[in-house]
Residue frames as qw, qx, qy, qz and C-alpha x, y, z in Angstrom:
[[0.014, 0.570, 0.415, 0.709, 7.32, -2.01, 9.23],
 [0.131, -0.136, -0.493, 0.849, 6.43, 0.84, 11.53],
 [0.240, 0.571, 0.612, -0.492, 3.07, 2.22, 12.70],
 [0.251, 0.587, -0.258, -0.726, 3.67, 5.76, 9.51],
 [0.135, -0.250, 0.861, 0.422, 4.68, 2.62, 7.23],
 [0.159, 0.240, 0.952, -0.101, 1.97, 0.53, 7.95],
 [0.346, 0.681, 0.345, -0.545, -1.16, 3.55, 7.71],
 [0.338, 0.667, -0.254, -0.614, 0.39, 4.66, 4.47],
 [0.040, -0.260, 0.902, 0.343, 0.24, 1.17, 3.16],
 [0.177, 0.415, 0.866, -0.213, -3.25, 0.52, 4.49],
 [0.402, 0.647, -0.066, -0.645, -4.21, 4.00, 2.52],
 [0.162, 0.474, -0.667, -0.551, -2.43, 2.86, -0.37],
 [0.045, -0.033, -0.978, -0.200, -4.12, -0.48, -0.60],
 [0.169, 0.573, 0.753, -0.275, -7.54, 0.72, -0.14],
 [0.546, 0.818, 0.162, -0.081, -6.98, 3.45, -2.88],
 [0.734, 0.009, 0.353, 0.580, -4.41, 2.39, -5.24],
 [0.499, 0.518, 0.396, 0.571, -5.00, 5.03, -8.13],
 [0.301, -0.884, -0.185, 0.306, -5.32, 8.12, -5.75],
 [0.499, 0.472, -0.218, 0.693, -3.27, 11.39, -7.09],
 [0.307, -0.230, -0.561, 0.734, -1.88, 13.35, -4.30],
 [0.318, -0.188, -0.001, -0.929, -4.41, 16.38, -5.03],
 [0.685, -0.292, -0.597, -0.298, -7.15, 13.41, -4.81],
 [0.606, -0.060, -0.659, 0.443, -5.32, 12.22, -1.52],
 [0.125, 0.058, -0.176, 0.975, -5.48, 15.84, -0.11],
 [0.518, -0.233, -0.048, -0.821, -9.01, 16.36, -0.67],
 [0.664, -0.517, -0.364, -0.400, -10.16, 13.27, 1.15],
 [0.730, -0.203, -0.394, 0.521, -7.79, 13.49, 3.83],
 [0.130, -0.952, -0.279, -0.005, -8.09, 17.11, 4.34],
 [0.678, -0.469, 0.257, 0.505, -4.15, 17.35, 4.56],
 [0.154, 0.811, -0.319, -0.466, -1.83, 19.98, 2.28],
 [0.898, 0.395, -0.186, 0.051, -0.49, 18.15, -1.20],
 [0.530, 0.543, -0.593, 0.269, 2.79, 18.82, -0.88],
 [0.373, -0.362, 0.794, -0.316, 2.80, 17.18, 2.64],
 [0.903, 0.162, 0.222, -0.329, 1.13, 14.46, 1.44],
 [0.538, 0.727, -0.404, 0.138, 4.26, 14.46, -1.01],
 [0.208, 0.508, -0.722, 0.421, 6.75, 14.34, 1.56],
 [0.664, -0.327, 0.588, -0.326, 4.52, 11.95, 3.98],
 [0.949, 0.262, 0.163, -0.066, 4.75, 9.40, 1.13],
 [0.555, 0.592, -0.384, 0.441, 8.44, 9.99, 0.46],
 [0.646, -0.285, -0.475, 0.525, 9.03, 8.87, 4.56],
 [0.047, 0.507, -0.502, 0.699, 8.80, 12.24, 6.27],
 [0.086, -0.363, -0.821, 0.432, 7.60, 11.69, 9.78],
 [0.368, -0.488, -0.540, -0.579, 4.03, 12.00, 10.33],
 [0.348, -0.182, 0.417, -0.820, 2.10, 13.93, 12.94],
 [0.310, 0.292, 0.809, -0.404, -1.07, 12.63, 14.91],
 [0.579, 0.504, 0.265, -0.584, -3.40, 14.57, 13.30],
 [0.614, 0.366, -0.559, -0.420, -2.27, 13.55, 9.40],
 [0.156, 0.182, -0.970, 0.049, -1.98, 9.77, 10.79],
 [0.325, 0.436, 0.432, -0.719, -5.90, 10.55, 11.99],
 [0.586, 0.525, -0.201, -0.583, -6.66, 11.96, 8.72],
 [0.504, 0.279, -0.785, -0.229, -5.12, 8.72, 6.78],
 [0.157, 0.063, 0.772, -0.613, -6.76, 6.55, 9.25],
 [0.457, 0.415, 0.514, -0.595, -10.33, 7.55, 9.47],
 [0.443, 0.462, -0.359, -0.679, -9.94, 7.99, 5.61],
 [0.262, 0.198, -0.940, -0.097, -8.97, 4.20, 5.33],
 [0.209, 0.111, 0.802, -0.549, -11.56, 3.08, 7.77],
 [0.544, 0.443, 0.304, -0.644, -14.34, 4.77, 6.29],
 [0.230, 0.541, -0.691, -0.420, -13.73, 3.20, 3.16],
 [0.129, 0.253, -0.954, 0.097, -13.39, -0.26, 4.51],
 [0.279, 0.238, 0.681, -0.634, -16.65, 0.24, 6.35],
 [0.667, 0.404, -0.075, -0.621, -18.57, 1.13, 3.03],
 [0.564, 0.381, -0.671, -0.295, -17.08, -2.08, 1.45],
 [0.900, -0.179, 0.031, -0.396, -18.77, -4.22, 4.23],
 [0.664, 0.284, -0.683, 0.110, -15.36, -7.16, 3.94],
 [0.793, -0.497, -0.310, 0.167, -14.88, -9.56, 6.79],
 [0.424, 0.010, -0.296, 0.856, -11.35, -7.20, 7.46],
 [0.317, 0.179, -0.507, 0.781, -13.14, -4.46, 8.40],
 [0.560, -0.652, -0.136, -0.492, -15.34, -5.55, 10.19],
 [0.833, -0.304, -0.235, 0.399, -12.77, -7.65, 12.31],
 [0.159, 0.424, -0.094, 0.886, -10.70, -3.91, 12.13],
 [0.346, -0.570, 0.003, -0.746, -13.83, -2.08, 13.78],
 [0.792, -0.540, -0.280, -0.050, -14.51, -4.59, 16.43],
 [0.715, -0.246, -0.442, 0.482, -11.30, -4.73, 17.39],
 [0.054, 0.490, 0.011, 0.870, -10.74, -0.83, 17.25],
 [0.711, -0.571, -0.193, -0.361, -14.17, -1.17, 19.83],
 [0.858, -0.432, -0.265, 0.083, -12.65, -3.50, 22.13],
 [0.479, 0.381, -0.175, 0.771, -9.02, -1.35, 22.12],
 [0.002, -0.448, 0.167, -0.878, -10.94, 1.37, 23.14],
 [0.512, -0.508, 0.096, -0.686, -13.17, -0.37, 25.83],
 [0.917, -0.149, -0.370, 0.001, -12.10, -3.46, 27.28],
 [0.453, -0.848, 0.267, -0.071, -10.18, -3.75, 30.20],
 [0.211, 0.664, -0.711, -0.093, -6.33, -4.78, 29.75],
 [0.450, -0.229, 0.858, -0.097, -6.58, -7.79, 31.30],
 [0.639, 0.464, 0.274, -0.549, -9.33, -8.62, 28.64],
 [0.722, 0.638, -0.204, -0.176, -7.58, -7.77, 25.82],
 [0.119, -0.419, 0.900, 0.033, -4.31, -10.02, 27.02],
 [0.597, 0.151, 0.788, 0.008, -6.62, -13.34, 27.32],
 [0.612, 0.715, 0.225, -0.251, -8.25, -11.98, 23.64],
 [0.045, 0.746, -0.664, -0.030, -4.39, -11.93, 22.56],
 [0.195, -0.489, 0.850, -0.020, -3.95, -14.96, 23.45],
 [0.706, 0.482, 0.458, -0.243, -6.81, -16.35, 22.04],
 [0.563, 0.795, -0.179, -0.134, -5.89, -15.10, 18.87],
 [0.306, 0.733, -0.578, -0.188, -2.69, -16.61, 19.20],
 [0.385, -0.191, 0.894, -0.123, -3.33, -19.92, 19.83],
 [0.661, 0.536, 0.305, -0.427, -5.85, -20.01, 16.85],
 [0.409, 0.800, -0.389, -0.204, -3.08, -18.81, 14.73],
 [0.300, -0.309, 0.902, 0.021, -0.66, -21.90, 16.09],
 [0.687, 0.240, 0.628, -0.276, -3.90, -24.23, 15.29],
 [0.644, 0.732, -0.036, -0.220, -4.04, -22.49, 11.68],
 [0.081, 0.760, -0.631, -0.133, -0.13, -22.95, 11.30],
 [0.529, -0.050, 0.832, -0.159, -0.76, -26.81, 12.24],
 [0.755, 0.217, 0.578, -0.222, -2.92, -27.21, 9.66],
 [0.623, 0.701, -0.004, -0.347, -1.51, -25.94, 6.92],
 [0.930, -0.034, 0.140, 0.338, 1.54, -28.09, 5.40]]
């Protein structure tokens, strides 16, 4: 699944029942592109923004351990030095080995 794939799944699963006029007004983005970004065209920055920030804010009012584990990391993305986020990487993936261990 690519990066377009992935946003317009994380929209979709944080508002399932959305019509595309809905979509449009909280994403600020024309329907009928909305149309054709859900029917795979490629997606600019700014409409991958707009779906984005829409999802986020969302997530943020609904307080769930995802997104807050989203927003931190989002934080640390945008301020941690690379080396940082490699050892934090690798944390995270030696947790995930531990979890994989335990489950049968």
């Amino acid at each position: 699944m690519n990066l377009q794939e992935k946003t317009i799944f994380d929209f979709r699963q944080v508002y399932p029942d959305l019509t595309l006029k809905e979509v449009s007004s909280i994403t600020g983005l024309q329907v009928t592109r909305v149309f054709r970004l859900f029917r795979g065209a490629e997606m600019k920055l700014r409409e991958y923004e707009a779906l984005s920030e829409a999802t986020t804010k969302k997530g943020e009012n609904q307080n769930s351990v995802e997104s807050k584990f989203k927003k931190i990391s989002s934080q640390c993305w945008k301020s941690l030095p690379c080396q940082t986020l490699e050892e934090l990487t690798e944390e995270l993936k030696d947790l995930l080995k531990i979890e994989n261990l335990k489950t049968p």
